[in-house]
N, C-alpha and C positions, 0 to 999 in steps of 0.2 A: 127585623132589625139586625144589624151588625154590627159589632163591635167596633171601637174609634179606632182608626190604625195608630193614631198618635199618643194619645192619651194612655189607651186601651183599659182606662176605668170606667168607662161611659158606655151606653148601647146610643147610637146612632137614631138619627129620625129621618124621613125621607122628604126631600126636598124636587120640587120639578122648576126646571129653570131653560126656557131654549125649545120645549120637548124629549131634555134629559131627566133621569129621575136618580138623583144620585144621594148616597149617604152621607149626613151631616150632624156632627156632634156639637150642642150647641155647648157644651162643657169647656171645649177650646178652642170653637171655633174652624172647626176641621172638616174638610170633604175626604173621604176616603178615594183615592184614585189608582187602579191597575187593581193588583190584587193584594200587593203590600205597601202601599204606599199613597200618601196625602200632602194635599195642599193647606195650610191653615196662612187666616191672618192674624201675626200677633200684635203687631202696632200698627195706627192709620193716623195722622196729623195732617188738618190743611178741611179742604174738601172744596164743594162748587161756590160756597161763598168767598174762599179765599184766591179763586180762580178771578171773579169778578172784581174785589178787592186790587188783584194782582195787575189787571187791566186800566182801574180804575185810575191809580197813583198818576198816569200818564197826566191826569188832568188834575190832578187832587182830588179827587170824586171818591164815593163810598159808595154804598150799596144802596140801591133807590126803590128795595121791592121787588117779591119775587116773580109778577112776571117781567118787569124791564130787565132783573139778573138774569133771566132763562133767556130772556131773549138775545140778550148781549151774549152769552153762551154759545148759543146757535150760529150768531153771525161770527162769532171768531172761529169758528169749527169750521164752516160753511167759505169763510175767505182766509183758511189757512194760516190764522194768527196762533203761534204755537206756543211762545214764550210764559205767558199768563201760566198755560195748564204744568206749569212744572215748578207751581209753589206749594205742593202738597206732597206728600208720601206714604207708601204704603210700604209693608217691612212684610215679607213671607218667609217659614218654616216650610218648607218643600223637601220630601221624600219621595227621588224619584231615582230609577235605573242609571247607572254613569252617561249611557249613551244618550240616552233623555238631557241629560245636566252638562255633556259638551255640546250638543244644538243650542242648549240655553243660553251657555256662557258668553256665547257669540253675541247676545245683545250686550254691546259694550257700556252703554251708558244705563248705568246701575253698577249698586257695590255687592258683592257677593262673598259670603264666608263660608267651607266647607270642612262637612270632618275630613281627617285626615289618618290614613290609614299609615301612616308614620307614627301615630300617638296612641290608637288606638285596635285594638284587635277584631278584624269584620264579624259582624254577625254573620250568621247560614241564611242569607235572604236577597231571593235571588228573583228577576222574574220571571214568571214563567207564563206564556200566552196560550190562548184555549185552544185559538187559530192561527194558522200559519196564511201568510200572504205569499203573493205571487208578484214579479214586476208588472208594472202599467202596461199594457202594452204600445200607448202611447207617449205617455210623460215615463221621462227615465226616471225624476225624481218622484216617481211615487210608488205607491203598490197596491194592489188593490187583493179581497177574497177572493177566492177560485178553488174548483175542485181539485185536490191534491192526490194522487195515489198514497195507499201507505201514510196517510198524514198523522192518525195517533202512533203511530213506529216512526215517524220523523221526531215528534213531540218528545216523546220517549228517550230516542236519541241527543237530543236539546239536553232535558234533565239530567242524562247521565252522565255526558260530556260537563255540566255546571259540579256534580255531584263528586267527580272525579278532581276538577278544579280546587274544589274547596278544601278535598281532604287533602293534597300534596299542598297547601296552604299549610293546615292546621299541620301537620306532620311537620313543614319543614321551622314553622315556630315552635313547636314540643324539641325539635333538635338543635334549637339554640339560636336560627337564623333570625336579622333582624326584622320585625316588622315591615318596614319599609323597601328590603325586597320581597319578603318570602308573600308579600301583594300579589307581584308584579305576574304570579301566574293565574290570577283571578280574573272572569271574563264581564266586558260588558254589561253584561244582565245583573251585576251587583248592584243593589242598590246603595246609595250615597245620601247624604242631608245635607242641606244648605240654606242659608239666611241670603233672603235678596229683596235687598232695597231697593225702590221705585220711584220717580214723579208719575203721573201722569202723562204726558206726553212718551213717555218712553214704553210706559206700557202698551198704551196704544200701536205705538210701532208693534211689540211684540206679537201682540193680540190680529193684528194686521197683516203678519208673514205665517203666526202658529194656529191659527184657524183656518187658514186653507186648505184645499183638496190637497196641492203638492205637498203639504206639512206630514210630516212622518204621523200616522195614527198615534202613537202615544201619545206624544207631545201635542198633540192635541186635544187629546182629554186632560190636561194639563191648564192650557190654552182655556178651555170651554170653563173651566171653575174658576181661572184667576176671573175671567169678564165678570161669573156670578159677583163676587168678592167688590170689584170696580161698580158695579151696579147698586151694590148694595150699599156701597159709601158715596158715590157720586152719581144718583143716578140722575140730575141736569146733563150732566155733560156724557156720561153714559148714551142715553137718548139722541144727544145732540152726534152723538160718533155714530152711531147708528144708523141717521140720517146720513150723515155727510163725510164721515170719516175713512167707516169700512167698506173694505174694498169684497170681491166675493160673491158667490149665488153659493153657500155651502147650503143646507136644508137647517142647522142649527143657527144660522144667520139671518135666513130667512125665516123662521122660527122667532126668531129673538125681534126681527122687527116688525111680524104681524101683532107680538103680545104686546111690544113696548112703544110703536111708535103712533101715535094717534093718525086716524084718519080723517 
């Protein structure tokens, strides 16, 4: 067991989801993600009956039973009716690295609110990776493990270079500078917090580009907990994206639709 990164009053339980096995504080709702940092859900409104509901209005109709609503799910997934799935929400508490949180940002439809290192003074928490990668050698956009020469004295060098960052931070706030530059020497690997509000349909988008091979390895462990989250509030239409939705052969993809899609 490990402690909640968020909380950190709670020790964690382990959850398998995908063929992943990852830490989860049922205290508030938290997966632990990277080495310092978590995805929690703190509010969800709506869900697959309000999807159906959402569809339904077209005719004045209501909900007819759950397998005519699963069904009707499937076939709006299946022929691309997208409007329905964007009358629920889910609201996430997400602690992740900056460079994590500008790939995010880029999904534009959702609202996002972050701390801001104008108001308040960073913590020392930074991240830091076990392994270093190497370019694809095929796809520019990605990267893949490989042997590294010297790789813990690269790691090393990572650390000390953040370690050196942080103290001309703290030094030049001890000498009076304002927060809002004395930042501006901190790298990347900081981590940030943010609130990001959701429908459905957009998630999916996200879930769609941040689960692929090209998708930068963090942000896709990022990726792989928000789907647990969408699974566990909606898992009709969950299902139904599975079948019809997601794009991909990742092995967590494929994974996710040997457990969850019936045969």
């Amino acid at each position: 067991m490990a402690r909640c990164s968020r909380c950190g009053k709670g020790f964690t339980m382990e959850i398998e989801f995908g063929a992943r096995k990852w830490d989860y504080c049922g205290r508030c709702k938290s997966i632990n993600t990277l080495d310092k940092g978590f995805v929690a859900l703190i509010e969800f409104g709506g869900g697959d009956t309000m999807v159906v509901r959402a569809a339904r209005i077209s005719y004045g109709k209501e909900l007819k039973g759950d397998e005519q609503d699963r069904r009707l799910i499937k076939y709006m997934m299946k022929h691309h009716h997208g409007t329905p799935f964007e009358h629920s929400l889910f609201i996430f508490h997400v602690k992740a690295p900056i460079f994590v949180a500008r790939q995010w940002f880029r999904h534009r439809i959702g609202s996002f609110n972050e701390i801001s290192g104008r108001y308040v003074e960073y913590q020392e928490e930074f991240y830091i990776p076990k392994k270093l990668r190497v370019p694809h050698p095929e796809n520019k956009q990605a990267s893949v493990e490989a042997y590294i020469e010297n790789e813990e004295e690269l790691i090393r060098i990572y650390e000390e270079s953040i370690k050196r960052s942080y103290e001309a931070y703290k030094r030049l706030i001890q000498s009076g500078v304002a927060r809002e530059m004395a930042r501006a020497v901190l790298p990347l690997a900081l981590y940030t917090q943010f609130y990001w509000s959701v429908n459905p349909r957009s998630l999916m988008n996200f879930l769609n580009l941040r689960l692929q091979e090209d998708a930068q390895w963090e942000i896709r462990q990022y990726a792989e907990r928000i789907a647990f989250f969408f699974y566990q509030m909606m898992p009709w239409t969950f299902s139904a994206f599975l079948e019809f939705g997601i794009e991909g052969k990742t092995d967590f993809i494929e994974n996710l639709k040997k457990q969850y899609l019936k045969a």
